[in-house]
C-alpha positions as CSV (number, residue, x, y, z in Angstrom):
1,X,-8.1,-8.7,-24.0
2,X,-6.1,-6.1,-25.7
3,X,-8.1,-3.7,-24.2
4,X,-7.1,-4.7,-20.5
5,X,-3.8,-5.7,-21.4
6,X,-3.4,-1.6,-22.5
7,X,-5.6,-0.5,-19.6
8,X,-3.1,-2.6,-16.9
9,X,0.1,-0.8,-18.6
10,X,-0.8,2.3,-18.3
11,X,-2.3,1.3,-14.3
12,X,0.9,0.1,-13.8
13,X,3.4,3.4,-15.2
14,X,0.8,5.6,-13.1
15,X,1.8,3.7,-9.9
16,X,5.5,4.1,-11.1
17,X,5.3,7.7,-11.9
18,X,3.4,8.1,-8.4
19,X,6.4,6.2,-6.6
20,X,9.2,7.8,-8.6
21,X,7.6,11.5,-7.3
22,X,6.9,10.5,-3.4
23,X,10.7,10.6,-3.0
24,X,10.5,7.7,-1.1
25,X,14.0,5.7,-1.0
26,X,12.3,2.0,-0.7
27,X,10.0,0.4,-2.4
28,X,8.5,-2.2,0.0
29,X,5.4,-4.0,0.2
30,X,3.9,-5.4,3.2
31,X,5.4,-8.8,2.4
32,X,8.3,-7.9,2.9
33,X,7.6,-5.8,5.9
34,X,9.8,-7.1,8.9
35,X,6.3,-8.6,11.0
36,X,8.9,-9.9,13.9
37,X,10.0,-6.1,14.6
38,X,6.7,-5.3,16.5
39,X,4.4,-8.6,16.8
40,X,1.8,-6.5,18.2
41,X,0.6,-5.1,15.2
42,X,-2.2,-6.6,13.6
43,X,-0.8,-8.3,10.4
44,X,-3.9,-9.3,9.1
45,X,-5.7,-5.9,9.3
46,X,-2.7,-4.3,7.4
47,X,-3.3,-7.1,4.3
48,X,-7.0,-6.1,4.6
49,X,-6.7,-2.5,4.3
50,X,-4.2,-2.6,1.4
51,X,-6.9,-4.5,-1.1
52,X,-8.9,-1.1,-0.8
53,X,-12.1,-3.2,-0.2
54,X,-13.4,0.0,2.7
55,X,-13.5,2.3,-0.1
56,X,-15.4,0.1,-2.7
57,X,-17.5,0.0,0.4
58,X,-18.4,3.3,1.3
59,X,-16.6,2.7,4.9
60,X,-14.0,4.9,6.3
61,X,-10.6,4.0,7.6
62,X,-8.3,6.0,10.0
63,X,-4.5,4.8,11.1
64,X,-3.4,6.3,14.2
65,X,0.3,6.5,15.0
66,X,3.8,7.8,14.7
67,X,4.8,9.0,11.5
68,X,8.3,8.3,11.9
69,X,9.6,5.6,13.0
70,X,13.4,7.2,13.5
71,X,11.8,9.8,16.2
């Protein structure tokens, strides 16, 4: 228990060291994406793709779009 308690601190200062260095100015998750801006976009597939299960997999994943959506 102390063992995973350490492992999950340092799993989450990685993912805050890795945030603080992209530059990004939000930190958003995909709850808190706005869903009603395009309702096109398939919600569910977004929620499936973010738990990583494709990789554990073996499977391949490829997201096709614009990169910004200011242009």
């Amino acid at each position: 228990m102390i063992l995973q308690d350490e492992l999950d601190r340092r799993q989450s200062r990685l993912i805050e060291r890795r945030y603080q260095q992209s530059g990004l100015d939000e930190k958003l998750t995909l709850a808190e994406f706005d869903w009603c801006f395009n309702p096109k976009l398939p919600r569910q597939t977004y929620f499936q793709l973010q738990t990583l299960a494709s990789v554990a997999a073996g499977e391949n994943a490829l997201l096709v779009g614009q990169t910004d959506l200011d242009s």
